[in-house]
C-alpha positions, 0 to 999 in steps of 0.5 A: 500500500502506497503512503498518501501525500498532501497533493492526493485528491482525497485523503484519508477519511474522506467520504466520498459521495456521502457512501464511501469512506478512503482508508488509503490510496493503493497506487498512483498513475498517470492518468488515474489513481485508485484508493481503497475506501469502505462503504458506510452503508454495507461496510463493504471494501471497494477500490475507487479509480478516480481520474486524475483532475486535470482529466476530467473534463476531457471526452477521451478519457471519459470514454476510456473509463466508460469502456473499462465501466463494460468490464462488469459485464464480464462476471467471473471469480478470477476477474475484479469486479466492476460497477459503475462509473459515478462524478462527485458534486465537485466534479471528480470522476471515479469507477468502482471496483471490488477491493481484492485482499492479498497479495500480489504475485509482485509480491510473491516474486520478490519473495523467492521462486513459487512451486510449480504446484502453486503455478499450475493453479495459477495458470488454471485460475487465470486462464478460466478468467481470460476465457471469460473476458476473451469471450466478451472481445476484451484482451487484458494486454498488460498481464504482469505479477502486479496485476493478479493479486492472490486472494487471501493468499490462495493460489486458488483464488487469483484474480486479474485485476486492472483492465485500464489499457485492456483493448476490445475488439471492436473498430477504433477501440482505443487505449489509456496510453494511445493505439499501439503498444501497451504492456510491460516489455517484461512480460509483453509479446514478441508482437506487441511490440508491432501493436498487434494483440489477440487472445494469444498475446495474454496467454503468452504473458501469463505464461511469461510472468508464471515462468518469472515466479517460478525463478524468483526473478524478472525476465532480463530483456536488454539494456536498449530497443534493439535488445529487447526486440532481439530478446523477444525473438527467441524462446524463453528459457524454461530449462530447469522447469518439472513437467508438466508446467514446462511443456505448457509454458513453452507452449503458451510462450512461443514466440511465434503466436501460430505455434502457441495455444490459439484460446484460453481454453485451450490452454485448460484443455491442455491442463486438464490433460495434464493435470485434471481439475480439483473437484469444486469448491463452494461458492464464494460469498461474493456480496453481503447480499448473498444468502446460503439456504440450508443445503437439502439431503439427497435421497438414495438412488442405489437399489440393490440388484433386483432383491426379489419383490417382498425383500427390504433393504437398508443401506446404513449411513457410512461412519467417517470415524469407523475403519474400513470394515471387509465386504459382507458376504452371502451365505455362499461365502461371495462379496454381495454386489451390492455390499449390504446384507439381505434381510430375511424377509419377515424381520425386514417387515417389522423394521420397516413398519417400526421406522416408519412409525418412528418418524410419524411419531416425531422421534428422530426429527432435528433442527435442519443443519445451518450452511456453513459459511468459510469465511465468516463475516459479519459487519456491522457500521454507524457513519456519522449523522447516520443510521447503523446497518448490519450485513452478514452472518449470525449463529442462531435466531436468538443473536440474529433478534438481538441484534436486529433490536439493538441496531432497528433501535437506532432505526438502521437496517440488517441483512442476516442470515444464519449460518454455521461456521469455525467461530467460538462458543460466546461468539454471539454474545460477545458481537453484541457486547461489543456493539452495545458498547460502541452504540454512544459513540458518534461513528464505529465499525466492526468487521468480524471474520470469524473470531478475528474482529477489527473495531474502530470507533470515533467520539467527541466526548471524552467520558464515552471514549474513556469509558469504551476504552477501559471496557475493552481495556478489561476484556470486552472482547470476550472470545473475539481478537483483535486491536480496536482502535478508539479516537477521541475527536476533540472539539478544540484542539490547543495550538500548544498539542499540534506545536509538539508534533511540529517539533517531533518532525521539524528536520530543517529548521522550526515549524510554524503554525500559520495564523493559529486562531487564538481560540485553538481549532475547532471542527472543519478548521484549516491547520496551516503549516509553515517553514522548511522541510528536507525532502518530500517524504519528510512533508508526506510524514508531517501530513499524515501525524497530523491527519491521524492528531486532528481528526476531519480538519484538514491539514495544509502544509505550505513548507519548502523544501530545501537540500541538507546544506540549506536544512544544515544551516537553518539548524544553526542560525539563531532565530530573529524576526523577518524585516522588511529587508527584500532581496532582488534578482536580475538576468545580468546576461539581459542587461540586468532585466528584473527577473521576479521568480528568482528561477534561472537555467543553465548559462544564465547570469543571476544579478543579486540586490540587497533592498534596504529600506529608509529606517535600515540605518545602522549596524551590519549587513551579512549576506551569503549564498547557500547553494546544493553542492554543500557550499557558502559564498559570503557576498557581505562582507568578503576579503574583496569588500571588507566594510560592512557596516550599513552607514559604509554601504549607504556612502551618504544616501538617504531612503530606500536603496539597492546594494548591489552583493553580485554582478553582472559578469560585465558589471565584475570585469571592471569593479572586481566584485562577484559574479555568477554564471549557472552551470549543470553541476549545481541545480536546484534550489539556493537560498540567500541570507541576509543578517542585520545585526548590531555588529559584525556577526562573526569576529574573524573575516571568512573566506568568499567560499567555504562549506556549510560544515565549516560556516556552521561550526563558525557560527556554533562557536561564536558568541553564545549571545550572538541572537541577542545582536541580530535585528532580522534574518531575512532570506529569498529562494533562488531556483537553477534549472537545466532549462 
């Protein structure tokens, strides 16, 4: 699972179209991403592919996810299922897809080598999926590990996930990613690389990514084009492989699709020759919808071998626990052929009419045997603002009314159906303790797989949550397992708790909260953050603490990011208050044209500005140049400018003015000062740093360049009451690029 950004559509929480509620985003692409998220209604996991913005107004790709919306025609367990396409009010447009839990054979691939036995179920269950989609004129094209993810983590249970680039049949059928090739070179076809694509072009990508988990490792297909085209003529390697699996997959692989298997199902005939089908299992549950009747006892169809007109025969009901016992005879000493006794005549009569008197009587009459249900689920949801809803299974009549009246109590809705299953004695009672518990919080959920239980729980009211708290604390679960995971949504949250997580994460300077309102954040409130972060990943962190410490206000983080020079000097620099001291930039290779973004690219010549305004009239200017490389140039002062003091760099003017720190390389040749041209070997982000102090800030002169290391130190081992001589600190971004 992918950690979610500040920059994703939807975070974590949100609730979609008022039905569905993100618990996290599972993957990013280039047009679309896909989030998992639970419906509030049935509790039920879906995956939301939601196009990306900049995509939804577009006709094309609308189209594209309407035809990826016609895979829910295709209705087969190895192959995700679709819904339908919905837009929310603001105008995103997202597809619903079944929520597949396991992992992926990406997964198993970098795990090790997969048993042959393990593949061979694979290739069954995928192939029987391709048959289906096959039949409805729809090629998947893009079958790779990532794209078949293992149920539950059973060889029996793959699914094909992902039909984004699949490609139908029909005239002018486009693709996401345009009208030719699609696919991973790893796995695609020798003619896919041409852009052609039939039936043949998934079986031999099935076979290819079968024979990859069968050695723990990618194909290797070249560094460069010519490589990969000189690869994908030759046969795979399948040396090593136990039959039967090499023969099918040199077979599903050849690189002349004519000698490979031409269908699906093909290859399952291949299969069942080689290997025959496991007998079938039960049906999975597929929806909370689904209900089991009670399964009906066969009657026996064996006779035996025309016993005479007035003789009764009783076949006994096999004892699985009883040995094997040796074949009755008849009384000649040979194996009857019907393997029972023959019942002398008259006794046979008694029996019969003493058995039936029994049943008549009601004396060997039960309870019908409940179904069994493999996996046992239930799950019972309360959204916020909403009404409980319960969808699964439950032991007995007395659980499923209970129940019923617990939940219809807050006017929701059940969908129960009993059923038997691997669950605990107390189970029942132990759910509605649970539920009874939970039933003053503002939002909860319980999702029960047979004793395992996941319990979340959210409420504004300290009281309640310290009281669900110690409940489960001292053993509410019962014979249930599980972590529950209750929150405390206050309704103001101190500025003071939210500044503690800013100082645990801070990692290139102090964090700031921007305009913290002075009465702490209430419900819907914007937590805004300033300052300077290291990298990407550390703003993803900060999001996410945040996220988790402040409920539903949303978090926006407004930080830079700078480089570990930059983040190493913040991390030094005694902290003063900004001025309104400005820095300037200029395109001195332009004749010194006003460049306001401060953003130039390779061969540029940045001018540099030191704006003073009228009321700067004392102390001392420093002013320095971090750049990426990990260097410090020291603009002001420096052996070539030495006299920093402000009354020097204003020589008797008056006002606002501009010290020019660096020139234009013409400006330099005839006054010696500094100048820079950008060049390749420093690109990225540098800040200059201007110091207004009431002396000179160090009490040595520094080099014009040394590293960020050596300037640290320096300022480490100057005066410790060095803040106490600075008036501002003041800084600018300047952003180099290759063009």
């Amino acid at each position: 699972m992918t950690d979610s950004r500040p920059g994703d559509l939807f975070q974590p929480g949100d609730l979609v179209n008022n039905t569905y509620r993100i618990e996290a985003i599972l993957g990013r692409g280039g047009t679309s991403d896909v989030y998992k998220a639970r419906s509030e209604i049935s509790g039920r996991l879906v995956a939301l592919k939601v196009l990306k913005a900049e995509f939804s107004d577009n006709d094309d790709f609308l189209l594209l996810l309407t035809r990826e919306e016609a895979m829910r025609e295709i209705r087969h367990d190895a192959v995700v299922r679709y819904a339908e396409n919905n837009r929310t009010p603001d105008g995103h447009v997202y597809l619903l897809i079944d929520y597949v839990d396991g992992p992926g054979l990406d997964k198993k691939l970098k795990e090790g080598p997969m048993s042959a036995e393990d593949l061979l179920v694979i290739c069954r269950r995928v192939a029987e999926g391709l048959e289906a989609a096959h039949g409805h004129g729809i090629f998947h094209r893009d079958l790779s590990p990532d794209n078949i993810i293992l149920r539950d983590g059973d060889p029996a249970q793959a699914v094909i996930i992902d039909f984004g680039i699949a490609k139908d049949t029909n005239p002018g059928a486009e693709t996401i990613v345009g009208n030719e090739f699609a696919g991973k070179y790893a796995y695609a076809a020798p003619e896919q690389l041409a852009g052609n694509t039939d039936a043949r072009t998934d079986i031999y990508s099935l076979g290819a990514l079968l024979l990859a988990n069968f050695r723990g490792a990618s194909p290797k297909i070249g560094n460069n084009p010519m490589e990969v085209v000189q690869k994908k003529a030759e046969a795979l390697d399948t040396e090593g492989v136990p039959e039967p699996l090499k023969s099918l997959l040199d077979k599903m692989t050849d690189p002349e699709p004519d000698k490979r298997f031409e269908s699906a199902s093909a290859v399952l005939a291949a299969l069942d020759a080689a290997v025959p089908p496991a007998p079938a299992a039960e049906p999975d549950m597929l929806s909370d919808a689904t209900v089991i009747a009670p399964a009906l006892a066969k009657p026996a169809t064996t006779a035996p071998e025309d016993p005479g007109p007035a003789a009764t025969v009783i076949k006994p009901t096999p004892d699985k626990a009883t040995p094997d016992r040796p074949k009755p005879t008849s009384k000649s000493g040979a194996p009857d052929k019907t393997g029972l006794p023959v019942v002398p005549i008259a006794i046979a009569g008694v029996l019969g009419v003493g058995l039936i008197g029994a049943f008549a009587a009601g004396l060997f009459r039960s309870a019908p045997a409940l179904p069994v249900a493999d996996p046992y689920r239930l799950s019972i949801a309360k959204a916020e603002n909403s009404v409980p809803r319960a969808v699964g299974f439950v032991p007995s009549d007395d659980i499923a009314e209970a129940l019923r009246q617990q939940i219809q109590g807050q006017n929701g809705t059940t969908d129960l159906t009993l059923a038997s299953g691997d669950i605990a004695e107390g189970w029942g009672q132990d759910v509605l303790a649970v539920v009874d518990l939970l039933d003053d919080m503002d939002a909860w959920r319980v999702a029960v797989s047979g004793n395992a239980v996941e319990i979340e729980g959210e409420t504004t009211s300290k009281p309640i949550f310290r009281e669900v708290q110690a409940a489960f604390d001292a053993g509410a679960l019962g014979v249930l397992r599980g972590a529950p995971e209750i929150t405390l949504n206050e309704i103001i949250i101190a500025p003071e708790r939210i500044e503690a997580i800013l100082a645990a994460f801070a990692d290139c300077g102090p964090l700031g909260l921007v305009d913290a309102p002075l009465g702490g954040y209430g419900p819907g409130s914007t937590v805004a953050i300033g300052g300077n972060l290291a990298t990407p990943a550390s703003r993803d962190t900060l999001f996410d603490a945040l996220s988790s410490a402040v409920g539903d206000r949303s978090v926006r983080i407004t930080t830079t990011i700078l480089n570990p020079t930059l983040c190493l000097i913040e991390s030094v620099m005694p902290s003063a208050p900004s001025s309104a001291i400005d820095v300037a930039f200029y395109q001195g290779d332009q004749g010194n044209q006003p460049n306001p973004t401060g953003a130039f690219v390779v061969g540029e010549n940045p001018v540099i500005d030191v704006e003073l305004p009228a009321d700067v009239t004392d102390g001392y200017l420093s002013v320095s140049v971090l750049d990426v490389s990990g260097n410090v140039f020291h603009l002001l002062p420096n052996i070539n400018r030495q006299d920093n003091s402000v009354d020097a760099l204003r020589d008797g003017r008056e006002g606002d003015i501009s010290i020019r720190v660096a020139y234009s390389i013409a400006e330099a040749q005839t006054n010696g000062g500094l100048a820079f041209r950008v060049d390749d070997s420093t690109l990225g982000k540098t800040k200059i740093l201007v110091i207004h102090s009431s002396d000179p800030l160090l009490t040595e002169m520094r080099p014009t360049s040394e590293s960020a290391l050596s300037y640290s130190e320096a300022l480490i081992a100057a005066d410790r009451n060095v803040a106490s001589r600075i008036y501002s600190l003041d800084s600018r971004i300047l952003e180099t690029s290759a063009r």
